[in-house]
C-alpha positions as CSV (number, residue, x, y, z in Angstrom):
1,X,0.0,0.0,0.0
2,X,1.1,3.4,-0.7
3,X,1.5,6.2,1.5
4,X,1.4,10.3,1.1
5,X,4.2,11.6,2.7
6,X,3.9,15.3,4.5
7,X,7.1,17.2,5.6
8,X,5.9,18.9,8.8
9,X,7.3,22.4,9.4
10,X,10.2,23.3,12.3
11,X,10.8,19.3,12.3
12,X,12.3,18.3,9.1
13,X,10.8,15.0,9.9
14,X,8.5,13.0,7.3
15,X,4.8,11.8,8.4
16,X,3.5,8.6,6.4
17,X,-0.2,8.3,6.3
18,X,-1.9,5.4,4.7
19,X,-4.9,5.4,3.4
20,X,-8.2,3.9,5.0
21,X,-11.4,3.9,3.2
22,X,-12.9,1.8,5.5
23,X,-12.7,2.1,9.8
24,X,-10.2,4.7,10.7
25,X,-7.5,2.5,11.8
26,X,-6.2,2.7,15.4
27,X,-3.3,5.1,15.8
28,X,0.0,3.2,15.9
29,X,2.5,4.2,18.3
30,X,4.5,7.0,16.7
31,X,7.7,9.3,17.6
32,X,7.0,12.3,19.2
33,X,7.2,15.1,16.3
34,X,7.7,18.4,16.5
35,X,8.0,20.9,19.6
36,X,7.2,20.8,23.5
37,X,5.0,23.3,25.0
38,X,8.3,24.8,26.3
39,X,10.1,25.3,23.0
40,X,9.5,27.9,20.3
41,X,8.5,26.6,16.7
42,X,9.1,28.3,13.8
43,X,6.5,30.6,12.6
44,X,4.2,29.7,9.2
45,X,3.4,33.0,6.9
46,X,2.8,31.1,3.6
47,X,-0.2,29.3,2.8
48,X,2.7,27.4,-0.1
49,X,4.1,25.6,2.8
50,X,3.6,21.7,2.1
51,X,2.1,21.2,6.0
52,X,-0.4,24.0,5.1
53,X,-1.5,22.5,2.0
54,X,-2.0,19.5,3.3
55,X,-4.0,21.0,5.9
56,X,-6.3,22.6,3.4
57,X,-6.7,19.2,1.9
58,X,-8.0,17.9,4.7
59,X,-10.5,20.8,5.2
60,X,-12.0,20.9,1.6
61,X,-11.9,17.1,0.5
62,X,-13.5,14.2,1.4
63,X,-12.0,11.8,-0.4
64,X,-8.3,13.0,0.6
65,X,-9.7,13.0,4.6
66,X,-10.6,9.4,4.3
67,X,-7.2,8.8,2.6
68,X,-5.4,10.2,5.3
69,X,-8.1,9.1,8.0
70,X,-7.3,12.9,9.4
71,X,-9.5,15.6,9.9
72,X,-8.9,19.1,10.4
73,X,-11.1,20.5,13.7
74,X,-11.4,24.5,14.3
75,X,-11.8,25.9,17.9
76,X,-10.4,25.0,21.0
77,X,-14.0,24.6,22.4
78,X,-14.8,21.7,20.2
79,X,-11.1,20.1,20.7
80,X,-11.7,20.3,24.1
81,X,-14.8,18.8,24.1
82,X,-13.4,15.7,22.1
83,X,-10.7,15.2,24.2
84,X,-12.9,15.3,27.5
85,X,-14.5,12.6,25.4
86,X,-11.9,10.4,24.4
87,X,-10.4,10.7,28.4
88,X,-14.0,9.7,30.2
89,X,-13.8,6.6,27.9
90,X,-10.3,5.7,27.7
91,X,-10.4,6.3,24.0
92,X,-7.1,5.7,22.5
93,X,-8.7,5.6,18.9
94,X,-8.9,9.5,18.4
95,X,-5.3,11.3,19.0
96,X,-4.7,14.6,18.2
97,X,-1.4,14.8,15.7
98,X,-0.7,18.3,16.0
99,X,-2.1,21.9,17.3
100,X,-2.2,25.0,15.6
101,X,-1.9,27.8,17.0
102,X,-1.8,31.6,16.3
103,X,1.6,33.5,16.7
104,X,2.8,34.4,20.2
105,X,-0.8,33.0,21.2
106,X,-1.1,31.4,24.6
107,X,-2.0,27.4,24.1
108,X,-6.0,27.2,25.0
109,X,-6.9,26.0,28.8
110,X,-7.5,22.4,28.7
111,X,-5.0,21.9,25.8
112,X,-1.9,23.0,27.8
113,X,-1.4,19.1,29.1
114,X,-1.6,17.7,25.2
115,X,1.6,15.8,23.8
116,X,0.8,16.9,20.5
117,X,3.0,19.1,18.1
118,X,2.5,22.5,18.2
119,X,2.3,24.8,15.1
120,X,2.3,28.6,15.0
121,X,1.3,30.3,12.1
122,X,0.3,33.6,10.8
123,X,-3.1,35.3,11.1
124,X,-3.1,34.9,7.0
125,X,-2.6,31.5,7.5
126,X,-4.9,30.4,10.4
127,X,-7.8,31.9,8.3
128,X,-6.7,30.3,5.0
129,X,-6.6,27.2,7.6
130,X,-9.8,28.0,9.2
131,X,-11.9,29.1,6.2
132,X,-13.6,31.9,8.5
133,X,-13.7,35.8,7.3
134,X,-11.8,36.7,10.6
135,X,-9.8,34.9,13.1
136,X,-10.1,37.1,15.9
137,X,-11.5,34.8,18.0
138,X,-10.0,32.0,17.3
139,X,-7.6,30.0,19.1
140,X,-7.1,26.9,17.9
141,X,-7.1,24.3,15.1
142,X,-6.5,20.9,15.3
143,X,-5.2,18.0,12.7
144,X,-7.2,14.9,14.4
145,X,-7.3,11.2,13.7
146,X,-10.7,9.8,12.2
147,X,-11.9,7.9,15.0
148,X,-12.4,3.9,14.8
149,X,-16.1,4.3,15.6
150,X,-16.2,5.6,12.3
151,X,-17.1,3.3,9.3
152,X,-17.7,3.0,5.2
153,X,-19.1,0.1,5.0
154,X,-18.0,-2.3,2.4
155,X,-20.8,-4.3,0.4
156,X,-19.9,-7.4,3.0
157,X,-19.0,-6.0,6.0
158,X,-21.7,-6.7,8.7
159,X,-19.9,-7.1,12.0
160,X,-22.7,-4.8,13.5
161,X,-21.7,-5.0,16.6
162,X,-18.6,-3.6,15.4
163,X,-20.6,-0.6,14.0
164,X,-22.7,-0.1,17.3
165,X,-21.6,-1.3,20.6
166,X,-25.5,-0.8,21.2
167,X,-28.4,-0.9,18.9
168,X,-31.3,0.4,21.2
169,X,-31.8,3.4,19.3
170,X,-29.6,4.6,16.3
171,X,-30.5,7.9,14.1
172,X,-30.9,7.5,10.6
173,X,-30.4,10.2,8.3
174,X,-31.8,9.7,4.8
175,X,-30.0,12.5,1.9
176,X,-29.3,15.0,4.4
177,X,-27.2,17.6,2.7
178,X,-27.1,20.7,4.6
179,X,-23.8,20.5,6.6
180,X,-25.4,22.5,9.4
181,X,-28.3,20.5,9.9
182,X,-26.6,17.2,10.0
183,X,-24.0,18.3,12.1
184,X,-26.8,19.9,14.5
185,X,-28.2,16.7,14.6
186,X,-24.9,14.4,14.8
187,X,-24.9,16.9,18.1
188,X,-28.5,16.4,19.5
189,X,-27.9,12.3,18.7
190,X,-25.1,12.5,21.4
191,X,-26.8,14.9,24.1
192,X,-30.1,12.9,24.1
193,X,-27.8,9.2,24.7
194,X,-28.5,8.0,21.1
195,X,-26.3,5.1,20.1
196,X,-25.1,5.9,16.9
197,X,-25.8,7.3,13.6
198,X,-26.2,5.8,9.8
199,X,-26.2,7.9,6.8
200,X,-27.9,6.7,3.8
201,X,-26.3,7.7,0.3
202,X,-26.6,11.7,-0.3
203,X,-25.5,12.5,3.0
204,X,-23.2,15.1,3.6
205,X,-19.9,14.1,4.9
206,X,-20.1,14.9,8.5
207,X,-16.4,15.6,8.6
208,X,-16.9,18.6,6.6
209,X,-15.7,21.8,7.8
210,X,-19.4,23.2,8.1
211,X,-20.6,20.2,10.0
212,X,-17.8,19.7,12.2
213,X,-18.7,23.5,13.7
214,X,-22.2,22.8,13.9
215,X,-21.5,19.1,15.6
216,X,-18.9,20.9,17.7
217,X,-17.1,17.5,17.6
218,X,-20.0,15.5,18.2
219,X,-18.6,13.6,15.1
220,X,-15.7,12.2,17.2
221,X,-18.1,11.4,20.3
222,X,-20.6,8.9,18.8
223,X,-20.2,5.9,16.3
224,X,-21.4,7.0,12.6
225,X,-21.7,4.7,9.7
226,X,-21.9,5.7,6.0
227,X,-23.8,2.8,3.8
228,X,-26.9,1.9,1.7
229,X,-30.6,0.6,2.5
230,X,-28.9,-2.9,2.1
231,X,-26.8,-2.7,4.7
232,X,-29.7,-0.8,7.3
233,X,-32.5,-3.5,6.8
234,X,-29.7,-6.0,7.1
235,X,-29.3,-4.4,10.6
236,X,-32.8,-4.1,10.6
237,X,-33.5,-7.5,10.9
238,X,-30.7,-8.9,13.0
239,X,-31.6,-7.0,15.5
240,X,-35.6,-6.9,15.0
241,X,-35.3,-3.1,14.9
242,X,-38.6,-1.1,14.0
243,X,-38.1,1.9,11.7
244,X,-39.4,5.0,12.6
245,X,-40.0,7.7,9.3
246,X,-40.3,11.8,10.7
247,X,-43.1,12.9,8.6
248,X,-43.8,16.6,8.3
249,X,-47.6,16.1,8.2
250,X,-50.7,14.4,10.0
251,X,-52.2,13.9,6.7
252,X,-52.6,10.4,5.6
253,X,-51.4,11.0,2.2
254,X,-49.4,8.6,2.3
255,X,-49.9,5.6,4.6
256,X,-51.0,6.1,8.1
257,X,-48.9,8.6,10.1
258,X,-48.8,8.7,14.5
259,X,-48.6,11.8,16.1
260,X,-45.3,11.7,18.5
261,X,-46.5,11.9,22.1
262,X,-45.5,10.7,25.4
263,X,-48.1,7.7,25.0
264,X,-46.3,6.9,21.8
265,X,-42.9,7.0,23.0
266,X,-43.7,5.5,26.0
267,X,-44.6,1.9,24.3
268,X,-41.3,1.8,22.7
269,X,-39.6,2.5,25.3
270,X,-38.3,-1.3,25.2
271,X,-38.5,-1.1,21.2
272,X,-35.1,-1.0,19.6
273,X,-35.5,1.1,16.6
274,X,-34.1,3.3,13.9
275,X,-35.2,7.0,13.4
276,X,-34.9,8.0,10.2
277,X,-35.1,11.6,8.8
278,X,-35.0,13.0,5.1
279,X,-34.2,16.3,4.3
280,X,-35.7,19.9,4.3
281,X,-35.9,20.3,0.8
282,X,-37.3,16.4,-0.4
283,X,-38.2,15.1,2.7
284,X,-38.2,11.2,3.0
285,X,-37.3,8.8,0.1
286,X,-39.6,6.6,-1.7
287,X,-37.7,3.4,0.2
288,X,-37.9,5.4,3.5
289,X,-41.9,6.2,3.1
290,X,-42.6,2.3,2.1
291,X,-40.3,0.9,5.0
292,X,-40.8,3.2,7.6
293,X,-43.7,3.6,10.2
294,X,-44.5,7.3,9.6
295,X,-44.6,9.5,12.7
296,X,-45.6,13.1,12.7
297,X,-45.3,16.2,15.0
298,X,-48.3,17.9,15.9
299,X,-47.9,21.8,15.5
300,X,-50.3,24.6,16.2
301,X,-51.5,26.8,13.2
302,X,-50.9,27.0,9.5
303,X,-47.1,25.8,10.1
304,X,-46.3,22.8,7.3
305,X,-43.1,21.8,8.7
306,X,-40.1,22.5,11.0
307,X,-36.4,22.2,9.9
308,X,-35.2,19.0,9.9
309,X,-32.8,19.5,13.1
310,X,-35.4,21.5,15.1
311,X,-37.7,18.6,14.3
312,X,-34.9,16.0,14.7
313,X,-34.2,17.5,18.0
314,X,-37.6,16.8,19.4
315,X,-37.7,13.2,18.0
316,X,-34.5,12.7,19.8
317,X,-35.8,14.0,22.8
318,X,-38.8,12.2,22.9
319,X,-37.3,8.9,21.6
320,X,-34.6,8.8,24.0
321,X,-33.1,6.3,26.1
322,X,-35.3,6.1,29.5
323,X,-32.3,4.2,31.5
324,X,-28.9,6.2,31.6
């Protein structure tokens, strides 16, 4: 297998990263690269520098993340919170390869203890490396291993309890393209105790720069699996899961639709089941609306619908877990 090789800056030392189109392999152990805390790294000022570009790679492309089974994550908020995350669990599958950091900056509280390289670059840089307008307030970027819990599943991989630990309740999203929605809900999956997340084909990727800020790292903290309606019914019925559709209307236009209530969620409270959601714009597929029980929430008024993570945020809410 081959590997892309990245000079990193101040270090003259060479990184080898193999690709990984599947799981996010578990980090091996590497030599410590670039500087302590203590020492002072050379500055970055041009966005031509080979570490930078590969940085930018990471940020814009999908295909070149997966490769590299790296992401790029902006803000020392949603570092931290990964990192809280990967310490209450022990989690040696996400590590944090290097931090970024603006010249003469102070490193971040709660960052201050990582082993990871440090970086410094200009302000030019950090917002070519950010992709925000203005960097004032920012304070961090980090280059972050995909996480194990995160698949592509192949057309015979079906080791679900490699997937999901837990199947009780796992949040299905079905062509959801907005990054800011999907990371919105990648967020609300892991604050309401969900178990994991599928995405159906025409998903976004939920490593994208967009969703990542909208997740806050929420894509690090909860497994998520990328496949097709084969590979969900094949979880489906190993499990004996039922599939819930969110349906934007009472109306029985389509087959018969329940109104989300306490008394509904209530009776499958012992249910293991899949939520699924479409998208703003197209709402449910055809497969979805055949497979899916349809269930609807009730609103007051002339209102039609809600966006789909406002909506999926009460259907989380209401679906969740009852034990902790």
């Amino acid at each position: 297998m081959q590997c892309a090789s990245i000079l990193y800056p101040h270090t003259h030392k060479i990184w080898c990263f193999k690709p990984s189109l599947s799981a996010a392999p578990p980090p091996q152990q590497q030599q410590q690269q670039g500087t302590s805390h203590d020492e002072k790294p050379k500055l970055i000022t041009s966005a031509s520098n080979p570490f930078v570009k590969h940085c930018l790679k990471l940020r814009n492309s999908s295909s070149y993340r997966r490769a590299h089974a790296s992401a790029l994550v902006v803000g020392a908020t949603p570092i931290r919170e990964i990192r809280r995350f990967q310490e209450s669990l022990q989690d040696e599958s996400v590590s944090m390869d290097c931090l970024i950091l603006p010249d003469k900056a102070e490193i971040p509280d709660g960052l201050d203890k990582s082993t990871a390289s440090i970086v410094r670059v200009s302000s030019v840089v950090m917002r070519k490396l950010s992709g925000l307008q203005t960097t004032d307030s920012l304070d961090a970027i980090a280059l972050m291993k995909i996480p194990a819990s995160f698949f592509n599943v192949d057309n015979d991989q079906k080791n679900y309890q490699k997937w999901f630990p837990s199947v009780h309740r796992i949040l299905v999203l079905d062509g959801i393209q907005d990054p800011g929605n999907l990371g919105t809900l990648l967020r609300s999956a892991v604050a309401f105790r969900w178990d994991g997340v599928f995405l159906l084909p025409g998903c976004c990727d939920p490593l994208n720069e967009k969703a990542l800020r909208a997740s806050r790292g929420a894509s690090f903290q909860i497994p998520v699996v990328c496949g097709s309606w084969n590979h969900l019914e094949s979880l489906k019925e190993e499990f004996q899961m039922k599939l819930l559709g969110g349906y934007p209307e009472l109306e029985e236009l389509v087959k018969p639709v329940c109104s989300l209530s306490p008394t509904f969620c209530d009776s499958l409270s012992d249910t293991p089941l899949c939520l699924v959601l479409g998208s703003e714009g197209r709402g449910l597929s055809q497969k979805s609306l055949h497979l899916c029980e349809l269930v609807s929430i009730a609103m007051a008024g002339e209102y039609e619908s809600l966006n789909v993570s406002v909506a999926g945020g009460i259907f989380l809410y209401m679906l969740q877990p009852k034990n902790p």
